[in-house]
N, CA, C and O atoms as a GROMACS GRO file, in nm:
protein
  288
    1UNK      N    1   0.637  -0.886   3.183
    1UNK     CA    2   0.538  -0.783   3.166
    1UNK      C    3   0.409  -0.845   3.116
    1UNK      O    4   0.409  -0.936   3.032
    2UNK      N    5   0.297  -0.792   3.170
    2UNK     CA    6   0.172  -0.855   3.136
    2UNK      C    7   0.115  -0.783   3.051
    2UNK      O    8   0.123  -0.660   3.061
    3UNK      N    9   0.041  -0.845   2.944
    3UNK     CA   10  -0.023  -0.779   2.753
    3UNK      C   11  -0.100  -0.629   2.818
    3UNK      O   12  -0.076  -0.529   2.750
    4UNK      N   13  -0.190  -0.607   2.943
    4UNK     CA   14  -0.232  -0.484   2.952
    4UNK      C   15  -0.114  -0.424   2.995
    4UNK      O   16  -0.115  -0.310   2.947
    5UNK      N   17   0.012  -0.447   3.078
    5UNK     CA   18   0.098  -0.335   3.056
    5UNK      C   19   0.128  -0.296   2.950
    5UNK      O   20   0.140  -0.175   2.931
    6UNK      N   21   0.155  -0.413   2.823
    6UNK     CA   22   0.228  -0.337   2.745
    6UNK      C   23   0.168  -0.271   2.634
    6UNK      O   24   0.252  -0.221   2.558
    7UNK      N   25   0.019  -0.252   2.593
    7UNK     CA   26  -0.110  -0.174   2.565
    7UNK      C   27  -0.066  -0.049   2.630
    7UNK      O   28  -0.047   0.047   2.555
    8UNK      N   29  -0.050  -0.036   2.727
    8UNK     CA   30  -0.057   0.121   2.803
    8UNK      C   31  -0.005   0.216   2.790
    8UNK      O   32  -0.034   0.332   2.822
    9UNK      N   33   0.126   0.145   2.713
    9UNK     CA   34   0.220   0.264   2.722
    9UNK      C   35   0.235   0.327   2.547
    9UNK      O   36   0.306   0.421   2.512
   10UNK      N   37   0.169   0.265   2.479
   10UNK     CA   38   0.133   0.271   2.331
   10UNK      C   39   0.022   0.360   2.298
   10UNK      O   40   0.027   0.439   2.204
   11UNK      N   41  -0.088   0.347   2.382
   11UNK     CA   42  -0.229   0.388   2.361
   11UNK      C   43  -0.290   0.354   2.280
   11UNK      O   44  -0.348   0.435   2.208
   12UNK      N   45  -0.299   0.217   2.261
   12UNK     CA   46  -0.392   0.145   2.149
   12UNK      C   47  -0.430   0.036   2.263
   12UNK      O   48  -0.366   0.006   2.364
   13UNK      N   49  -0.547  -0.012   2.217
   13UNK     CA   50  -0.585  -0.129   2.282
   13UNK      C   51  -0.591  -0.249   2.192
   13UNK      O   52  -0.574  -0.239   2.071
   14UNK      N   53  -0.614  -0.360   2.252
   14UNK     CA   54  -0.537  -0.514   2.157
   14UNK      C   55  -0.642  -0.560   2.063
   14UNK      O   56  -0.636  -0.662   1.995
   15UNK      N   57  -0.757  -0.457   2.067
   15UNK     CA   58  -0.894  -0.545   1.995
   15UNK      C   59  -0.896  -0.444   1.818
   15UNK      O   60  -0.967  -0.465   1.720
   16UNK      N   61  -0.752  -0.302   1.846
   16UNK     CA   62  -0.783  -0.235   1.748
   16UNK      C   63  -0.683  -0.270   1.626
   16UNK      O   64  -0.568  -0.300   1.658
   17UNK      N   65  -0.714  -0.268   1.499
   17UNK     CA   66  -0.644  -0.325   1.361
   17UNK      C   67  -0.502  -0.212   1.366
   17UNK      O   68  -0.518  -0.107   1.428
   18UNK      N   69  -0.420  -0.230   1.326
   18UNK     CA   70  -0.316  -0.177   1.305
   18UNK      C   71  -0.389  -0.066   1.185
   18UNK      O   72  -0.427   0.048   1.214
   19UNK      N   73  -0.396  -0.115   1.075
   19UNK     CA   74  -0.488  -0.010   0.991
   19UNK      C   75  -0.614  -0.039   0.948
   19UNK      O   76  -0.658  -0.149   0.981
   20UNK      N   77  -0.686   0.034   0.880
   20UNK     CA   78  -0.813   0.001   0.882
   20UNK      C   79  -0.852  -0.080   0.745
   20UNK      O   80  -0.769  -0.073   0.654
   21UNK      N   81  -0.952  -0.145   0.727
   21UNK     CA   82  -1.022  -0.201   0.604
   21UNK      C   83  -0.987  -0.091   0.476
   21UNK      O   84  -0.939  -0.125   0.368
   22UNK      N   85  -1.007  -0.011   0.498
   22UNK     CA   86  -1.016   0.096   0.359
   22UNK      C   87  -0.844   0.122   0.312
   22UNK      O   88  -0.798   0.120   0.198
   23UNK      N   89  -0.784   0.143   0.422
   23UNK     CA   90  -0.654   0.161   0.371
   23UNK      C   91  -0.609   0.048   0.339
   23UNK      O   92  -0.541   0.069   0.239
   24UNK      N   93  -0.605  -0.118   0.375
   24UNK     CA   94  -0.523  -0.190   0.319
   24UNK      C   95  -0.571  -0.202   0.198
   24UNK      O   96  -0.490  -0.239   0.114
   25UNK      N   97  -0.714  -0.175   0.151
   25UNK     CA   98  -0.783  -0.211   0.054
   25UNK      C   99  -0.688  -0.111  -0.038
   25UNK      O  100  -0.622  -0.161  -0.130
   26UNK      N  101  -0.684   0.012  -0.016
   26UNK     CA  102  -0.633   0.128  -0.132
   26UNK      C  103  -0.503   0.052  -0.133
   26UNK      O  104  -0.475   0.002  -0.242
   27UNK      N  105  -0.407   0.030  -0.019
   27UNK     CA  106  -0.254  -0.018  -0.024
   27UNK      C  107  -0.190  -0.122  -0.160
   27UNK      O  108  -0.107  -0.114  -0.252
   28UNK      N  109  -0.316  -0.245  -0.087
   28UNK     CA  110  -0.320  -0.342  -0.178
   28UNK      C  111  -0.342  -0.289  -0.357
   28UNK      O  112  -0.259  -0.318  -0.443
   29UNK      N  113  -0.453  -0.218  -0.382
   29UNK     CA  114  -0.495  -0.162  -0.509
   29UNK      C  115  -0.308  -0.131  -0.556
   29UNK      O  116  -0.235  -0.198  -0.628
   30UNK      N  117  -0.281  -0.010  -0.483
   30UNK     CA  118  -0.175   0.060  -0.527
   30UNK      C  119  -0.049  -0.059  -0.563
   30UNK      O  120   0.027  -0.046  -0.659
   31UNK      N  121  -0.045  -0.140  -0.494
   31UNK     CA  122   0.080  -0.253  -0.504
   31UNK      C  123   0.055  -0.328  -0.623
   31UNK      O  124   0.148  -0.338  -0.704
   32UNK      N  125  -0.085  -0.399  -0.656
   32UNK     CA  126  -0.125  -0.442  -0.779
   32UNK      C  127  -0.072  -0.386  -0.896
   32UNK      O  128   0.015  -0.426  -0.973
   33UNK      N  129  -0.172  -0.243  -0.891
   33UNK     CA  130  -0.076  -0.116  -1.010
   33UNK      C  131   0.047  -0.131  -1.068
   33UNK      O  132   0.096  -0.152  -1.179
   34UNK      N  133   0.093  -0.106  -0.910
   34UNK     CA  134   0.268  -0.078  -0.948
   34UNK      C  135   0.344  -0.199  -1.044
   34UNK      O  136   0.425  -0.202  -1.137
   35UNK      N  137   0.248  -0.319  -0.944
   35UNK     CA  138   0.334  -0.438  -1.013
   35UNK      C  139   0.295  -0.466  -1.121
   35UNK      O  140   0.376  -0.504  -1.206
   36UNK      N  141   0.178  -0.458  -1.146
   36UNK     CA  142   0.144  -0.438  -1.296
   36UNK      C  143   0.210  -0.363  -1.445
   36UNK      O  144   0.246  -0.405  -1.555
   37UNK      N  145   0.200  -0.210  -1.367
   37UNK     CA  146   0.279  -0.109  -1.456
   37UNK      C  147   0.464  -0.138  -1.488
   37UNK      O  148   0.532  -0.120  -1.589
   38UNK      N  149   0.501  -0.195  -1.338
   38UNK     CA  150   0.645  -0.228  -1.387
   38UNK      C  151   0.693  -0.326  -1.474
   38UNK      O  152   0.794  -0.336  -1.544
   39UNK      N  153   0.548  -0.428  -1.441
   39UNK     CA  154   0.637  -0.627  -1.561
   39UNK      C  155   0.594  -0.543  -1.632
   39UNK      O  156   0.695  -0.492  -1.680
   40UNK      N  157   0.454  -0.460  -1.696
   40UNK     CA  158   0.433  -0.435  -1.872
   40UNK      C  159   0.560  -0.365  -1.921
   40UNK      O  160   0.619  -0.397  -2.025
   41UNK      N  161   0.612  -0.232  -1.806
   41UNK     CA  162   0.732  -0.212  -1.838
   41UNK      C  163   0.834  -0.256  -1.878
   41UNK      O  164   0.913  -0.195  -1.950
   42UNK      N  165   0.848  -0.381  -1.831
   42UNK     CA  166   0.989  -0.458  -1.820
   42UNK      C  167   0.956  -0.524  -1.930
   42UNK      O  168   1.052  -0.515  -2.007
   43UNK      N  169   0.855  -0.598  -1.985
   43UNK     CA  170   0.786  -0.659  -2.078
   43UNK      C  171   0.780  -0.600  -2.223
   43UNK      O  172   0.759  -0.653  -2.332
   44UNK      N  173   0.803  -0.479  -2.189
   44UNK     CA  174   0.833  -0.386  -2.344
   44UNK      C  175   0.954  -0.344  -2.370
   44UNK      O  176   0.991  -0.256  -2.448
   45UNK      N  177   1.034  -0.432  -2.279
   45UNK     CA  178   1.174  -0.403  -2.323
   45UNK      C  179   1.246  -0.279  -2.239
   45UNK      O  180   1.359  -0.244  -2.272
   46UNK      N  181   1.187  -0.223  -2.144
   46UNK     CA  182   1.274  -0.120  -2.101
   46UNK      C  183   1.347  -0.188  -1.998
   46UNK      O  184   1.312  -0.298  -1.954
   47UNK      N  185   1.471  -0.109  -1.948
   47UNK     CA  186   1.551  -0.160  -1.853
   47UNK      C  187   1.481  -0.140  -1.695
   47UNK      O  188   1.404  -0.058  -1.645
   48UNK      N  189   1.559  -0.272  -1.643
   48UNK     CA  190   1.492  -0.292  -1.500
   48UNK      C  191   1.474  -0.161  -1.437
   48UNK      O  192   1.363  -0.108  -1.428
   49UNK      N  193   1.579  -0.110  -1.396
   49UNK     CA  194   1.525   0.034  -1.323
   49UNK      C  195   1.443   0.122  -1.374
   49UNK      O  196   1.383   0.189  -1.289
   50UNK      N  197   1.412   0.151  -1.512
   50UNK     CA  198   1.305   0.230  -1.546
   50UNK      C  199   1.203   0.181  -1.546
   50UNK      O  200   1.104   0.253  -1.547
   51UNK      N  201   1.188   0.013  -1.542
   51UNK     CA  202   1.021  -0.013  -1.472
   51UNK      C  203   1.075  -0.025  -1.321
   51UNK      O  204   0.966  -0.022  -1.262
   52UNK      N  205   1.136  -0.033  -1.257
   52UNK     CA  206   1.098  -0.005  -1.110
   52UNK      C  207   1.039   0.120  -1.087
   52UNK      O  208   0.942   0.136  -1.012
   53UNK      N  209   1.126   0.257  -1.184
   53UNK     CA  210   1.070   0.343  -1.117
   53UNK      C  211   0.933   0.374  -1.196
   53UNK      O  212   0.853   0.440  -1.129
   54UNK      N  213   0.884   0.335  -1.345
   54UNK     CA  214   0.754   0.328  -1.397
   54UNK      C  215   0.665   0.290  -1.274
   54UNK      O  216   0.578   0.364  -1.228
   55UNK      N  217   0.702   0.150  -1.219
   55UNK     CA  218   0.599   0.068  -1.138
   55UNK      C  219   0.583   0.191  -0.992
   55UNK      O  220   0.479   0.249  -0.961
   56UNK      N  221   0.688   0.201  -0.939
   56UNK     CA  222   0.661   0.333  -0.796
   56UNK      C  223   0.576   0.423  -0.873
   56UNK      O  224   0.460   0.403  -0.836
   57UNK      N  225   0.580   0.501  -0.951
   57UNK     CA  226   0.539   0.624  -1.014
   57UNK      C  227   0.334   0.591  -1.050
   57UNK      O  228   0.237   0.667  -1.056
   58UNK      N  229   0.354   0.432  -1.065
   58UNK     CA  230   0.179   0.447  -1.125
   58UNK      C  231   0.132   0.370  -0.972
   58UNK      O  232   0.014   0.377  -0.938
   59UNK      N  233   0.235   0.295  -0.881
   59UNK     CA  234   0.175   0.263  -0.676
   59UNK      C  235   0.137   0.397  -0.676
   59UNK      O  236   0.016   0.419  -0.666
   60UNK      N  237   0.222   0.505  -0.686
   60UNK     CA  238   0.228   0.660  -0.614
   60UNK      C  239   0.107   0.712  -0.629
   60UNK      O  240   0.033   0.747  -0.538
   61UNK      N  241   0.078   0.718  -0.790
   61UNK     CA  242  -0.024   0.831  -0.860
   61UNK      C  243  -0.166   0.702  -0.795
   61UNK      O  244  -0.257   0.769  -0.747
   62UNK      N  245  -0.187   0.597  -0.790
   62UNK     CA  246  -0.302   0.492  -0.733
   62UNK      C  247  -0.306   0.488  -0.626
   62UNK      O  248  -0.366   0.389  -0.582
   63UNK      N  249  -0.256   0.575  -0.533
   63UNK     CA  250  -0.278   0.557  -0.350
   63UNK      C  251  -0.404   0.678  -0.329
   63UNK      O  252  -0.487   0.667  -0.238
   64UNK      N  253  -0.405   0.795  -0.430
   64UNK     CA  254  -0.527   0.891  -0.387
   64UNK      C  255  -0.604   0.879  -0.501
   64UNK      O  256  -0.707   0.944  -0.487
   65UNK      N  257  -0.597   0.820  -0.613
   65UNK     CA  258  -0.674   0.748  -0.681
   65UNK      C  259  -0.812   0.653  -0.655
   65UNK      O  260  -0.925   0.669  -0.700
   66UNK      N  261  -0.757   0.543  -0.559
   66UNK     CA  262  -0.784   0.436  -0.512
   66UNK      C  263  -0.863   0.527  -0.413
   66UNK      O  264  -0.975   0.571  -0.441
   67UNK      N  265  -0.793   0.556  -0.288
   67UNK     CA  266  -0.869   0.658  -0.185
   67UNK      C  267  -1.006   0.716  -0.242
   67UNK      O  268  -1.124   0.684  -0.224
   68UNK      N  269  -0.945   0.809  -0.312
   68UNK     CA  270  -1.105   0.871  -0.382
   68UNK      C  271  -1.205   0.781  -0.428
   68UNK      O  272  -1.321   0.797  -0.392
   69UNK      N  273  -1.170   0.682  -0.510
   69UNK     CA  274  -1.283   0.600  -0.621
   69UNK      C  275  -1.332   0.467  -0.519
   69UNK      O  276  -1.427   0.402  -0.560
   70UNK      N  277  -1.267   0.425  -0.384
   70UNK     CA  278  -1.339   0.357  -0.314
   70UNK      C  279  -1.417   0.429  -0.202
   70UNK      O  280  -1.519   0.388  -0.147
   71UNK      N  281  -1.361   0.524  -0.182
   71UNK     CA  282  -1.410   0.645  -0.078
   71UNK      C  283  -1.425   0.564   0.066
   71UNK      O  284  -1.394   0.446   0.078
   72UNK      N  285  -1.467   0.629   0.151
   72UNK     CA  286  -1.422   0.632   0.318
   72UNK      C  287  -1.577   0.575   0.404
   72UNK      O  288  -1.580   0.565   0.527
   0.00000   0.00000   0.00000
């Protein structure tokens, strides 16, 4: 199969980003956070799973955070 067949049947073309500048930018922000919020977690002594879920809980609340305060 040749690269414009397989473009066609997707409806994207090969020159476009999977996502855009702004979202990996917020993504990235949010992953920082998380990983941040979970070692301080883990770092103050709480048990691993309550900073995993500390660290998801402050990615979560920093994805429309981030969105808003870098804006579009």
């Amino acid at each position: 199969m040749s690269e414009s067949s397989s473009s066609e049947g997707t409806g994207q073309r090969d020159d476009e980003p999977l996502i855009s500048h702004h979202a990996a930018v917020v993504f990235l922000l949010a992953a920082v956070v998380g990983l941040l919020a979970g070692g301080l977690a883990r770092a103050a002594g709480q048990p691993w799973p309550t900073a995993v879920a500390a660290g998801l809980a402050a990615a979560g609340v920093a994805v429309p955070a981030g969105h808003r305060l870098i804006g579009s």
